[in-house]
N, C-alpha and C positions, 0 to 999 in steps of 0.2 A: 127188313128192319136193319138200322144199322149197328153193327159192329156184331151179328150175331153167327155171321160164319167163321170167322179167325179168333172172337175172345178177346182181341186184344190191339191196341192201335199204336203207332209211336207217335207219340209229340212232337211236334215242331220244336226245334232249339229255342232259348228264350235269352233275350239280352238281360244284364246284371251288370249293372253301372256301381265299378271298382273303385271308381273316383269316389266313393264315398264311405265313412266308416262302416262296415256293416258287421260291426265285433258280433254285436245281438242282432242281428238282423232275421227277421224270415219271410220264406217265398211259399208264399198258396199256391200250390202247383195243379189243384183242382180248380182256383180260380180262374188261373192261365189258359185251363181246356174248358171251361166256360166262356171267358174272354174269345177265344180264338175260332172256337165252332158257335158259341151261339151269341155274339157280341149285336152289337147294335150295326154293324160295318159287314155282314153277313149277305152275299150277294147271292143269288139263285140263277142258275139259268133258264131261260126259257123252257116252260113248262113242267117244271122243279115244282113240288108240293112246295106250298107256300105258307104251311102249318106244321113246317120240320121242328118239332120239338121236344125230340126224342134225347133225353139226358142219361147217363150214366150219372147215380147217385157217387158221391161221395163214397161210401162206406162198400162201393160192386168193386171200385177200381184198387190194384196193389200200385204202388210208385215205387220207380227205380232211377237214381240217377247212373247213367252210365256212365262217365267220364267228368273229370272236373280236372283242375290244375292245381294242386297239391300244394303249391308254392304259394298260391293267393289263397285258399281257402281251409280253412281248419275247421276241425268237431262238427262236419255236417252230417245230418242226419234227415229223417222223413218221419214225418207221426202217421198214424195210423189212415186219416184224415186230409193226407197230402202236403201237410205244411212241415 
């Protein structure tokens, strides 16, 4: 089953287009690991179950950003929820 011997996976970095206001802005960070693992662009290799659709709910996973740049972003934070 996945992700059940470690508990825990790291994300893939995610791009964040600075070219734009984002005073209020917010990022679905559980949408991103939707997007990323179970997206429409989702390729299998041969002989790969082809009914992989094994999700971590929302509310299983904790979010962390680990690093950001101080100088571009201010008051961020994570709701309970990912966003």
């Amino acid at each position: 089953k996945l992700f059940t011997a470690n508990k825990w996976f790291y994300m893939p970095s995610i791009t964040i287009d600075v070219n734009v206001d984002l005073t209020s802005a917010t990022i679905d960070l559980y949408q991103k690991y939707e997007d990323a693992f179970f997206g429409s662009d989702l390729i299998r290799s041969t002989g790969a179950d082809p009914t992989f659709t094994t999700k971590i709910t929302k509310d299983k996973l904790a979010y962390y950003v680990t690093g950001y740049d101080k100088t571009v972003f201010k008051n961020v934070s994570i709701s309970i929820d990912g966003v």
